[in-house]
PLY file of the C-alpha trace (Angstrom):
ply
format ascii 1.0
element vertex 493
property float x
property float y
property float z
element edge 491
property int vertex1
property int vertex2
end_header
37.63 100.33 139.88
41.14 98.82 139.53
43.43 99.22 142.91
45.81 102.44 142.06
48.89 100.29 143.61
47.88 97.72 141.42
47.74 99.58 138.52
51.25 101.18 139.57
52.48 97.81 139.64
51.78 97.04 136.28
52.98 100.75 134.93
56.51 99.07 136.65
56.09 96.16 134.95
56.14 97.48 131.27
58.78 100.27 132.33
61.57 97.69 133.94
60.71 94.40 131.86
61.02 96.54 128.52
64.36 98.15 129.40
66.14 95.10 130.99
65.02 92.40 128.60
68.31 92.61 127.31
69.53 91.73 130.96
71.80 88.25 131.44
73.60 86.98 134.57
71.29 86.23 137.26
68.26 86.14 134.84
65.94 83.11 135.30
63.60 82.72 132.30
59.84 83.52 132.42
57.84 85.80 134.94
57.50 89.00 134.17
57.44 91.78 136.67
53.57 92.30 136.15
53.21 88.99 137.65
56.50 89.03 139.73
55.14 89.85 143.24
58.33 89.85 144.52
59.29 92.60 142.64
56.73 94.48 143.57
56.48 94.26 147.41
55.07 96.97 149.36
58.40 98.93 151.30
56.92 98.00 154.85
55.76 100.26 156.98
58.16 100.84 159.84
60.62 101.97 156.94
57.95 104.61 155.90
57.54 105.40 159.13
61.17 106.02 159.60
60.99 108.19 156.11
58.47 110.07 157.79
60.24 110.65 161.12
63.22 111.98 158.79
60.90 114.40 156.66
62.13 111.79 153.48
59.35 111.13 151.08
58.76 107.69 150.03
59.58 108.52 146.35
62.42 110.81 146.67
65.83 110.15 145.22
68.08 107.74 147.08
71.69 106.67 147.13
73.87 103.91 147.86
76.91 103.05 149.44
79.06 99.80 150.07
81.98 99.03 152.37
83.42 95.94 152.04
85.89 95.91 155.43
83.01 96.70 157.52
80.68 94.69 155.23
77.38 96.77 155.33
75.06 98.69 152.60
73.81 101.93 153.61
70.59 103.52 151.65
70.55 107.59 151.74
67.59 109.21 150.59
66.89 112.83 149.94
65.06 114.46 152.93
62.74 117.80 151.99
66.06 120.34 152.41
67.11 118.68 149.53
69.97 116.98 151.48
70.93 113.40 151.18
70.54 111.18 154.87
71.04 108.26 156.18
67.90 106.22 155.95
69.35 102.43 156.77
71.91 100.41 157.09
72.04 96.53 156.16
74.76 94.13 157.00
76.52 92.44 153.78
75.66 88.70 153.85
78.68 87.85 151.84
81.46 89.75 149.26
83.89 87.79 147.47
87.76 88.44 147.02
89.54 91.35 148.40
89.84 94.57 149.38
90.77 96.62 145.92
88.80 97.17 142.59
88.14 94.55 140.19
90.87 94.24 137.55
89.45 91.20 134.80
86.91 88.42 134.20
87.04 85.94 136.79
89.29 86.95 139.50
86.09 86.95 142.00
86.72 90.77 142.91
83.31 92.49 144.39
84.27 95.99 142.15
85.17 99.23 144.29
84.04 102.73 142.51
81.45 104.83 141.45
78.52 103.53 139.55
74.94 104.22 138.06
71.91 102.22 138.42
69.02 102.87 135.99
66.22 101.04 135.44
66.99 98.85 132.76
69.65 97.54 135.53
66.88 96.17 138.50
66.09 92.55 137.41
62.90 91.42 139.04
63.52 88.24 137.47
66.55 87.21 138.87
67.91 83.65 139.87
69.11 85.07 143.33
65.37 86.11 144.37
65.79 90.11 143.13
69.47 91.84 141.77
70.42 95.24 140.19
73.50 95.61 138.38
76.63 97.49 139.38
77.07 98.75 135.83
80.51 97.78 136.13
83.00 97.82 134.44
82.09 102.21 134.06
83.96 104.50 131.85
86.84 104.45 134.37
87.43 100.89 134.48
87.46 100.19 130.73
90.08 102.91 130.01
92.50 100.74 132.24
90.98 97.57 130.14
89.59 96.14 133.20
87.21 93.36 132.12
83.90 91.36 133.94
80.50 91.63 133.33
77.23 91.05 135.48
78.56 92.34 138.96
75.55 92.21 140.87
73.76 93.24 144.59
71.45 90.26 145.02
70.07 87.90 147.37
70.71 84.04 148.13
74.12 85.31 150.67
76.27 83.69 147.73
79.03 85.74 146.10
81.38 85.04 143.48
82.42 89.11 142.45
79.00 90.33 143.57
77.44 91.88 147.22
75.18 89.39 148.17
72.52 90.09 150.92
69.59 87.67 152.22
66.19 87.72 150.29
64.27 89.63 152.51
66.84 92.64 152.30
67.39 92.66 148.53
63.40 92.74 148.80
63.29 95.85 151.00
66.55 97.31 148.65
64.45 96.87 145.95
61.36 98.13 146.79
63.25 101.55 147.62
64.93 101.73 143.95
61.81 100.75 143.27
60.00 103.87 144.51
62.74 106.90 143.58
62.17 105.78 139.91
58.47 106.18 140.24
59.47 109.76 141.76
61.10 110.45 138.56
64.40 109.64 139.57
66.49 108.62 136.56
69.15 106.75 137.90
70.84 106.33 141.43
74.25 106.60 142.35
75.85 103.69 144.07
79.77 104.04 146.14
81.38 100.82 146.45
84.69 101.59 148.83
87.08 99.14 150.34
86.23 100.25 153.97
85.13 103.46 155.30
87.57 106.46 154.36
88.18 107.39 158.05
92.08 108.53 158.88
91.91 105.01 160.76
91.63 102.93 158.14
93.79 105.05 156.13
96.69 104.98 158.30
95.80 101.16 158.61
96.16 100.68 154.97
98.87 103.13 154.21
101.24 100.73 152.66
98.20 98.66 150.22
98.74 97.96 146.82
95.39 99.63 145.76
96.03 103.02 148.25
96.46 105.49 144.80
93.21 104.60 143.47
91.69 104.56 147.11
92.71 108.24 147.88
91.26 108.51 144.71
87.41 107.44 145.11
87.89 109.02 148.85
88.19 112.22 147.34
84.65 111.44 145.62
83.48 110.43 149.16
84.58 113.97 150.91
82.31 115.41 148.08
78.97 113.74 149.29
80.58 113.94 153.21
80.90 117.87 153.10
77.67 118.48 150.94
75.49 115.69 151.38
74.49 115.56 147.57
75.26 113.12 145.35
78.57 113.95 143.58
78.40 114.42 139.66
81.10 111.83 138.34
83.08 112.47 135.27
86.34 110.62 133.86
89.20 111.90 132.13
93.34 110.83 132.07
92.03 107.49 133.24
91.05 109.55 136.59
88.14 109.83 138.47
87.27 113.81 138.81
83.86 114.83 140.80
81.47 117.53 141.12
83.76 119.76 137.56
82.10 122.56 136.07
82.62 124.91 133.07
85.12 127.32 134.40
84.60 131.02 134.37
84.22 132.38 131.33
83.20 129.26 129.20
80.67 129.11 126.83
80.04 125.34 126.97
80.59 122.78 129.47
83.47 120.94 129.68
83.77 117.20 127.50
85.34 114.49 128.74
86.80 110.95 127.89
88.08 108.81 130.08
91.39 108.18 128.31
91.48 111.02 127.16
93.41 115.00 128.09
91.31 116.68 131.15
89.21 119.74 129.68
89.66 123.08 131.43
86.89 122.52 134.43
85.89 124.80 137.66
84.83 123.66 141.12
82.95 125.82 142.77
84.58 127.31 145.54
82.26 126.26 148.08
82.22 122.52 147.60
86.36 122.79 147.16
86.84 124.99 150.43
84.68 122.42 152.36
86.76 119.14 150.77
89.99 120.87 151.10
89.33 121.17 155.12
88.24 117.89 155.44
91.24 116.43 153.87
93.84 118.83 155.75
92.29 117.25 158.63
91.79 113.81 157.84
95.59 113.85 156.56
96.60 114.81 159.75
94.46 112.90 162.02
96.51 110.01 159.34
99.63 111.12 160.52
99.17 111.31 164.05
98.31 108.01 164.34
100.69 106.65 162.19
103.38 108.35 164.50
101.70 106.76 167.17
102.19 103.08 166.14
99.34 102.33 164.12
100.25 98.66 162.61
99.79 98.11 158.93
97.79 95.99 157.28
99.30 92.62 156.23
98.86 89.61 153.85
96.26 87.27 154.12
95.86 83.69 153.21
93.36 81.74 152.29
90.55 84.34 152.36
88.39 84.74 149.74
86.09 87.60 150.78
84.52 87.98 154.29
80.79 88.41 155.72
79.08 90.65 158.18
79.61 89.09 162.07
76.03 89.02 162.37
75.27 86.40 160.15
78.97 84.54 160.29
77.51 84.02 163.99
75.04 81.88 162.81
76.71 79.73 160.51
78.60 76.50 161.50
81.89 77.37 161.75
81.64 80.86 160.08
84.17 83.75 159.98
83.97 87.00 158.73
87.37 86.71 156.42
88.41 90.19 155.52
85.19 91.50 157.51
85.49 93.45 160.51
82.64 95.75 162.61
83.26 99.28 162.10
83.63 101.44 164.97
80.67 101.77 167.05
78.65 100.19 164.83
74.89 100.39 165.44
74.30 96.28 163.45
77.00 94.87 166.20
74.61 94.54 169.00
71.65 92.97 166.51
69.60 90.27 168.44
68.91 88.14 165.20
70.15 88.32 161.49
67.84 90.58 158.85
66.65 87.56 156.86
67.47 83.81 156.17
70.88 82.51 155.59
70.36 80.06 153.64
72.22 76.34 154.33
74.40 76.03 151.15
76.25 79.46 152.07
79.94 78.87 152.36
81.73 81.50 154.70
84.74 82.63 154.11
87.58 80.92 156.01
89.24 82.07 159.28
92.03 83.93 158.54
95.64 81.92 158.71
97.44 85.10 159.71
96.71 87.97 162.30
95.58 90.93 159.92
97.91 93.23 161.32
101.26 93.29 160.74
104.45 93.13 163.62
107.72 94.03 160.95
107.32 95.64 157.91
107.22 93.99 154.88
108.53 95.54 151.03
105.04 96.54 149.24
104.43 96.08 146.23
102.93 98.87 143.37
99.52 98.69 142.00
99.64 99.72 138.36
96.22 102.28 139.01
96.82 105.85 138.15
96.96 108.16 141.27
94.06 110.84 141.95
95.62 114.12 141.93
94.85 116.25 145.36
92.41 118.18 146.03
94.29 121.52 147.29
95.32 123.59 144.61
94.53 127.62 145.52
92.28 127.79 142.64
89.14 126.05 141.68
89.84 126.10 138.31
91.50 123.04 137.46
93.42 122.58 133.71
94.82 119.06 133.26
98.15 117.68 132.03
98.52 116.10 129.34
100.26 112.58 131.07
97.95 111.13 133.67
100.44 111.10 136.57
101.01 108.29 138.46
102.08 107.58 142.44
105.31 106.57 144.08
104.70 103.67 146.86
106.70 106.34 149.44
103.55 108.78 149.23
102.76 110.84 152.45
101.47 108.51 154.95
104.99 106.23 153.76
107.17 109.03 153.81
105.94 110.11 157.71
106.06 106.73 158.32
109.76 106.05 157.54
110.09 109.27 159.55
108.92 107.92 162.75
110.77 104.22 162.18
107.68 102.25 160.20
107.81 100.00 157.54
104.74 98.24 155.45
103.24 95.74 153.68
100.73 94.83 151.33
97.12 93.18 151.72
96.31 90.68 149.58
93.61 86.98 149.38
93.27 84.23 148.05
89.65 83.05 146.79
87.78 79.71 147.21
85.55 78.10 145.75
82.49 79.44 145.31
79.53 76.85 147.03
76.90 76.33 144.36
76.65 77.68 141.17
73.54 79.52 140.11
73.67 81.01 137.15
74.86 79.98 133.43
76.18 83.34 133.17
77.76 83.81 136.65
80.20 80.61 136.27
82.44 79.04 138.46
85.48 81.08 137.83
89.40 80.36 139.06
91.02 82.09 141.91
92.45 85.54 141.65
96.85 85.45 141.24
98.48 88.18 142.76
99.69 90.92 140.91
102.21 93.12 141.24
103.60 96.02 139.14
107.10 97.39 138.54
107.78 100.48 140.38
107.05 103.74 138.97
108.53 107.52 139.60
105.54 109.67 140.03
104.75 112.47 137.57
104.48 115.68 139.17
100.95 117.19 137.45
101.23 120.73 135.97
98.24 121.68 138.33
96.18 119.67 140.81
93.03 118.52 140.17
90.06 118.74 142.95
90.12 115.64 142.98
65.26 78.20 138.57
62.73 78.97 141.70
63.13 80.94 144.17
61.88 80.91 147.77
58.65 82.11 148.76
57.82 85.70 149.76
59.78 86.77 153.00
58.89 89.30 155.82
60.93 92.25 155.55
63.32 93.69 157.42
62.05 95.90 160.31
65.63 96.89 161.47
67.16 101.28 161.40
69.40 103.28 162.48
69.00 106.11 164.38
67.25 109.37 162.47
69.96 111.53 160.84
69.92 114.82 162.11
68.67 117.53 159.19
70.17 120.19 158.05
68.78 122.95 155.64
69.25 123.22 152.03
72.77 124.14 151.32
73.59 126.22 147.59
74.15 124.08 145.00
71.98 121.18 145.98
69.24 119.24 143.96
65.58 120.22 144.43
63.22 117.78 145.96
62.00 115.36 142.98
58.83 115.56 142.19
56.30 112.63 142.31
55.37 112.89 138.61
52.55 111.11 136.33
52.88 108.07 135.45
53.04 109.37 131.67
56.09 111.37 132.49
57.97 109.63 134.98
60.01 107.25 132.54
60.33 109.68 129.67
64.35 109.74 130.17
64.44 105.73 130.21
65.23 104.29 126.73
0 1
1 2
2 3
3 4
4 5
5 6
6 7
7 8
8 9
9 10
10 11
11 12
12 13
13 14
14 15
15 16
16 17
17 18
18 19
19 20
20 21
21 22
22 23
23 24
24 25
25 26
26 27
27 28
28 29
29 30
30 31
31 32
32 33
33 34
34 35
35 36
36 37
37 38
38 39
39 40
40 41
41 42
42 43
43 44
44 45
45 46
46 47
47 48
48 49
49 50
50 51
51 52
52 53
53 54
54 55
55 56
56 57
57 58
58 59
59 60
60 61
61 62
62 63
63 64
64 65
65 66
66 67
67 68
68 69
69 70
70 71
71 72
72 73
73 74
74 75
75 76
76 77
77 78
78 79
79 80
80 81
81 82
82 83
83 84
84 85
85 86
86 87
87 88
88 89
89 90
90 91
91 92
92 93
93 94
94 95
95 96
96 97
97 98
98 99
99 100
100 101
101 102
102 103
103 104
104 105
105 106
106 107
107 108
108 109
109 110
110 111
111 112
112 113
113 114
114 115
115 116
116 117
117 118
118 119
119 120
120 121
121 122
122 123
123 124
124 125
125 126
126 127
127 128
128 129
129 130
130 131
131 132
132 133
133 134
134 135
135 136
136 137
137 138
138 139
139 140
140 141
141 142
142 143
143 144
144 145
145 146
146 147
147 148
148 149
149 150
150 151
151 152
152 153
153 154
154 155
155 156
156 157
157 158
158 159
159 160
160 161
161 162
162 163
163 164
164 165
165 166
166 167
167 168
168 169
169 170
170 171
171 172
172 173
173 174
174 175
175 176
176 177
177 178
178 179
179 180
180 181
181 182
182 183
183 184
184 185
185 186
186 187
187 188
188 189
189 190
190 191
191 192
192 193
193 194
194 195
195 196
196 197
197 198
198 199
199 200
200 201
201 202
202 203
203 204
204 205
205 206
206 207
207 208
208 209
209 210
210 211
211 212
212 213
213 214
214 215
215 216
216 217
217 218
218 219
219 220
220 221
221 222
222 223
223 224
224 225
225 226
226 227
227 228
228 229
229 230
230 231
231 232
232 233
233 234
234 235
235 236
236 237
237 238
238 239
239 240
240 241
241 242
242 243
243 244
244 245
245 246
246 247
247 248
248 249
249 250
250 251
251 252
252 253
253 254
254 255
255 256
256 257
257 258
258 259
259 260
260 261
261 262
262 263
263 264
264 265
265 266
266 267
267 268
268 269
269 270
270 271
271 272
272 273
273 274
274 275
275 276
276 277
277 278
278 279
279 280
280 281
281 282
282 283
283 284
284 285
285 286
286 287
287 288
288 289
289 290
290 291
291 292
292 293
293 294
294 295
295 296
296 297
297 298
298 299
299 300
300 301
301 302
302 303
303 304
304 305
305 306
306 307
307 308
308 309
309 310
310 311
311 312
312 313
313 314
314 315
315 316
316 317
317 318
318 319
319 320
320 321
321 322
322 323
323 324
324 325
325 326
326 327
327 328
328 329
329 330
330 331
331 332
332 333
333 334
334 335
335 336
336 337
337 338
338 339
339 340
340 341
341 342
342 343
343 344
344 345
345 346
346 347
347 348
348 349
349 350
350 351
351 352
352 353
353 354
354 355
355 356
356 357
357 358
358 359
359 360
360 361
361 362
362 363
363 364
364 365
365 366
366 367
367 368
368 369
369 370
370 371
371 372
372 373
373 374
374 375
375 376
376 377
377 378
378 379
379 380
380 381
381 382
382 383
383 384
384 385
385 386
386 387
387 388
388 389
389 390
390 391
391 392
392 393
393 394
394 395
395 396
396 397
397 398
398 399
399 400
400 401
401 402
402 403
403 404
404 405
405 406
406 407
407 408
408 409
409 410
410 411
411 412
412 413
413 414
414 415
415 416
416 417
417 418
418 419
419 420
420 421
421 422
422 423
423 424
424 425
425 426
426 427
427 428
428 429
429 430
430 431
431 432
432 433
433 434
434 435
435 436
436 437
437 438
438 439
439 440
440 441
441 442
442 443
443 444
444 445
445 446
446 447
447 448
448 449
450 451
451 452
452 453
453 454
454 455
455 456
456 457
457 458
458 459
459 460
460 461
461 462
462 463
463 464
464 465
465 466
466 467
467 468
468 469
469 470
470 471
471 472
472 473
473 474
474 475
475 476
476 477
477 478
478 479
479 480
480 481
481 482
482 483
483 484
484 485
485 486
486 487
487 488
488 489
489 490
490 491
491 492
């Protein structure tokens, strides 16, 4: 009698090969994931042990998130309440350009945002061991014309626009994609932010370029911080807008376009009460350290990227760039890096400047549409019909001036990439500064709520300490179901 993990294997294989054969980038041609054991690599047991200890399920839905300051992945995965927790975190083996979304082709920019990853989007057969696509550019990013194609998360610790980890993570990362699509999960949600949205690194970067569109995806990161669910995304006035419903009294749920007028939407009162508290607070947890001297942000040069400490370490002459450990991080203290570096990675360079700033320098506008805040008195939200736009003196500027503090912008230049790897991925020029004319904001009419590879690898053994659980709050998905095999792909096309 054939093995049932064997013959789950090669259910996979027809599943992922048939909806990604379209797939380019870091395709390498022949092996198909039936044959592809490296696709197909067990998740190893002191992970499911750790699932276990956290009352996850090894097939439940799970979530990702990306910060490129502190340079680390984090994998969340639906415990039995229904609640999304923190199930591991991996350091980043290398990011290319800076902090701030991806504008166009070729300026080397790791993309910042909210994406989906389906199943046509792992590629078992990639030319950096395993990959799965960002999906970028989304809805949002096209409506502003932003342009690139075949972002990736993928092994081989070489970046040129994508998050590159070691082999045997983007093994283990796979494997748990993996298993939540055999649970019937259709897609998961992956957060790609600049840093993590703490008043800290706020205040820090009060005077950045890129700070509208940040507030904006931090409003989509209060959503899954107060709730723990994975916020529903929709796009409309070239604006992010999360968790909208049909408001009360509608027939139909509400359409929307990306570049298009904001439909009359709801939020329910629960999820907007909880976000509106944690951005009083975290707004003036801002302030007070901005009063308090926090130094801004400044220029960089000759950075192109940066690199998790753990593994710049242990590279000849490495440096983390625009990489920095997060506070109280649990990966700073790791006795040896999760996986192998290999020898052709290229670090970014030591920063020429400090990275804080002494006097303040004139910063310059981003041309990215402002997210409107979350803390109108009504859930309801209606849109305007102008998508409104934000003046460089916002609030953390304005208190600033107040208390005698200037600012200035944060900005890289890219290098070289080491060794190309793909036909598709090509060596592409460095990224010129931008800057855009200043604007007078638009005061809204109501707010909105916001080709071989290496050998098989061991995995990666490393976790963080269990989440605490809570129960199941209103609102929140049910547990997903470990389904047939004859049913679980039915939504894939």
């Amino acid at each position: 009698m054939i093995n049932r993990s064997l013959v789950r294997a090669l259910v996979t294989s027809a599943v992922l090969v048939g909806a990604g054969v379209l797939m380019a980038g870091c395709n390498s041609d022949g092996i198909s994931l039936a044959n592809n054991a490296k696709a197909n690599q067990p998740v190893p047991p002191k992970l499911i042990a750790d699932m276990t200890a956290k009352d996850m399920d090894l097939q439940s839905p799970i979530l990702v998130r990306l910060f490129k300051q502190e340079a680390e992945l984090e994998i969340w995965k639906q415990d039995r309440s229904g609640r999304f927790a923190l199930l591991k975190t991996y350091p980043i083996c290398r990011w290319s350009g800076d902090l701030g979304p991806k504008v166009r082709e070729g300026d080397r920019q790791a993309p910042e945002g909210f994406y989906s990853i389906s199943p046509a989007q792992m590629n078992p057969q990639s030319a950096y061991y395993l990959s799965f696509n960002t999906g970028y550019p989304n809805a949002f990013d096209k409506a502003l014309g932003r342009t690139g194609s075949q972002l990736m998360v993928h092994g081989d610790c070489s970046s040129r626009g994508c998050y590159a980890m070691t082999d045997e993570q983007i093994a283990e990362i796979y494997s748990l994609g993996r298993e939540s699509f055999f649970g019937g999960q259709k897609s998961f949600q992956l957060q790609a932010y600049p840093f993590r949205m703490t008043p800290a690194n706020m205040a820090k970067h009060r005077n950045n370029p890129h700070m509208p569109f940040w507030k904006m995806i931090k409003e989509g990161n209060d959503h899954f911080e107060v709730t723990r669910q994975e916020p529903k995304v929709d796009f409309c006035e070239k604006k992010y807008v999360f968790d909208a419903v049909k408001p009360p009294g509608a027939t139909k749920d509400p359409v929307f376009e990306a570049s298009s007028k904001c439909p009359a939407y709801a939020i329910s009162d629960e999820i907007a009460d909880a976000v509106r508290e944690k951005q009083a607070t975290d707004i003036a947890e801002t302030a007070r350290l901005i009063a308090k001297g926090t130094p801004m942000a400044r220029i960089n040069t000759g950075i192109d990227g940066g690199m998790h400490k753990v593994f710049a370490a242990r590279v000849p002459e490495g440096s983390t760039g625009l990489s920095e450990p997060g506070d109280g991080s649990s990966l700073s203290l790791m006795a040896r890096a999760p996986g192998t570096v290999p020898s052709h990675v290229n670090p970014p360079k030591a920063p020429s400047e400090n990275l804080l700033m002494g006097p303040p320098e004139q910063p310059k506008l981003a041309a990215v549409p402002a997210a409107a805040p979350a803390s109108a008195p009504t859930s309801t939200r209606v849109a305007n019909a102008a998508p409104p736009t934000e003046q460089n003196d916002g609030f953390f500027s304005s208190l600033a001036r107040k208390v005698g503090l200037g600012g200035a912008a944060d900005a890289t230049a890219s290098t070289p990439p080491s060794k190309p790897k793909a036909a598709t991925e090509a060596k592409q020029p460095p990224r010129p500064e931008a800057a855009a004319p200043k604007t007078t904001a638009a005061k809204p009419d109501v707010k909105h709520a916001a080709a071989s590879r290496p050998p098989l690898k061991p995995s990666v053994s490393d976790g963080p300490a269990p989440a605490a659980k809570d129960n199941q709050v209103a609102g929140s998905a049910p547990i997903m179901s470990t389904n047939s095999f004859d049913s679980r792909f039915g939504a894939v096309k």
